[in-house]
C-alpha positions in Angstrom: 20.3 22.1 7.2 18.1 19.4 8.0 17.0 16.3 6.0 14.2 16.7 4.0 11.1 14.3 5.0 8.7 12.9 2.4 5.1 12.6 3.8 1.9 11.0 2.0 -0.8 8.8 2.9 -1.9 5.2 1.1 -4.8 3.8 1.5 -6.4 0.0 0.2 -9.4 -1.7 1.3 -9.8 -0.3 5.2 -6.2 0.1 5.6 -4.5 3.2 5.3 -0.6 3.8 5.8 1.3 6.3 6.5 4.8 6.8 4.7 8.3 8.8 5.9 10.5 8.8 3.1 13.8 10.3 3.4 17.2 10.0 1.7 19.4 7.2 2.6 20.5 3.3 2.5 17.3 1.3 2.0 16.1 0.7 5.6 12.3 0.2 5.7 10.2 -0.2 9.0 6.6 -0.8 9.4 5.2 -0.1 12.7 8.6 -0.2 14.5 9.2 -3.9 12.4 11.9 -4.8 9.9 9.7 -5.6 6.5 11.0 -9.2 6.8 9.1 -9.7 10.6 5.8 -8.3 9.2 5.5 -9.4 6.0 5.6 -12.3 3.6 7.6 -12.6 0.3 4.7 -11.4 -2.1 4.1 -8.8 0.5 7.9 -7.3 0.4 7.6 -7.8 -3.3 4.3 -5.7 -3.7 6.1 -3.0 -1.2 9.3 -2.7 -3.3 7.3 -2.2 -6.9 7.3 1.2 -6.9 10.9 1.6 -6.2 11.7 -1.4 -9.0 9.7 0.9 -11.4 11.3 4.2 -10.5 14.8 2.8 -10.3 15.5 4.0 -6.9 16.0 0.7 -5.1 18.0 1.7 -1.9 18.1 4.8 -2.3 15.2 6.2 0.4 15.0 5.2 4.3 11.2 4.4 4.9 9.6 4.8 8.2 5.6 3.4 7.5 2.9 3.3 10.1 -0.1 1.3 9.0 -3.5 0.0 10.6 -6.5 -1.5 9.5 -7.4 -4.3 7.2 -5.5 -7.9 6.4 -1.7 -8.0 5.6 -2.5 -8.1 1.8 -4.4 -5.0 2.2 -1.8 -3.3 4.4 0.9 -4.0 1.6 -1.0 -2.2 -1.4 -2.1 0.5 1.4 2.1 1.2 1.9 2.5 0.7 -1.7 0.3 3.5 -2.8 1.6 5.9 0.2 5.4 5.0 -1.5 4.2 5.9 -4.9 2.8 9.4 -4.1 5.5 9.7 -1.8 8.2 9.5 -4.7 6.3 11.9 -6.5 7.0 14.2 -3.4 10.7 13.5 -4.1 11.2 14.0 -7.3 8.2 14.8 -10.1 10.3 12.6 -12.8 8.9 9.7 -11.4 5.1 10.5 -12.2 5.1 9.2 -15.2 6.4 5.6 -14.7 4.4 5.2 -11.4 1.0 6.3 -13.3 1.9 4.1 -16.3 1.7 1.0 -13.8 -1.2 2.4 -11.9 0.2 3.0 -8.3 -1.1 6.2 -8.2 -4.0 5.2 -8.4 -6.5 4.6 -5.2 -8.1 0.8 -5.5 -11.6 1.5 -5.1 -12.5 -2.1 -4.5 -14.3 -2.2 -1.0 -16.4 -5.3 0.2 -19.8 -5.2 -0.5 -21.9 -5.3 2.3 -24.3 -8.0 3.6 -28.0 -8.0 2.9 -30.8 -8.8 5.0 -32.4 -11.9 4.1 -29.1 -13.5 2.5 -26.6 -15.3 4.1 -23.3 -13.3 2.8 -23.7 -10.3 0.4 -25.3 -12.8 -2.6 -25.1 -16.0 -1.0 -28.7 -17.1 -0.5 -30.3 -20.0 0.9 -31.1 -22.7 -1.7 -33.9 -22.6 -3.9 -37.0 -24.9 -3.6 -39.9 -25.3 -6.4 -42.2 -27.1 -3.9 
């Protein structure tokens, strides 16, 4: 009998990952990269969360593909996929993911530019005469 694979999407900002979680000693990879080569410490941090919460640190190999956005981005992107990923793997762990929200999809987006402004709000300054 074969291993059983754990697949689910996460997506944050314009990034969306894509997560392989499968029984075994903790190895993670992110688009053929240890997690230490890609990432920084706050990253690695945000990417371990919902194992920390779920008490399964170590437990799961994680194979994560992941484009679009900043690094920041790509981290809660991978995050969420983990989280619903987990879920896969065992329902127990709803609960304590959803209590700290990494179920949940950010639906923060950038706002786009407007015409006549120099960012989104930024405008030029104001002159009375």
């Amino acid at each position: 009998m074969s291993e059983e694979i754990y697949y689910s999407t996460g997506r944050r900002k314009t990034s969306a990952a894509r997560i392989f979680l499968k029984k075994g000693s903790g190895q993670m990879t992110v688009n053929g990269k240890k997690t230490d080569e890609y990432f920084r410490a706050t990253d690695r941090m945000i990417i371990q969360q919902p194992f920390v919460a779920t008490s399964t640190k170590g437990q799961f190999d994680v194979m994560i593909t992941v484009r679009g956005g900043g690094i920041s981005g790509q981290a809660g992107a991978i995050r969420h996929g983990i989280s619903r990923a987990l879920v896969l793997a065992e329902e127990t762990h709803q609960p304590s993911l959803k209590k700290e929200g990494y179920l949940t999809r950010d639906p923060r987006m950038v706002e786009r530019k407007k015409y006549g402004k120099k960012k989104s709000r930024k405008s030029s300054q104001f002159s009375k005469r």
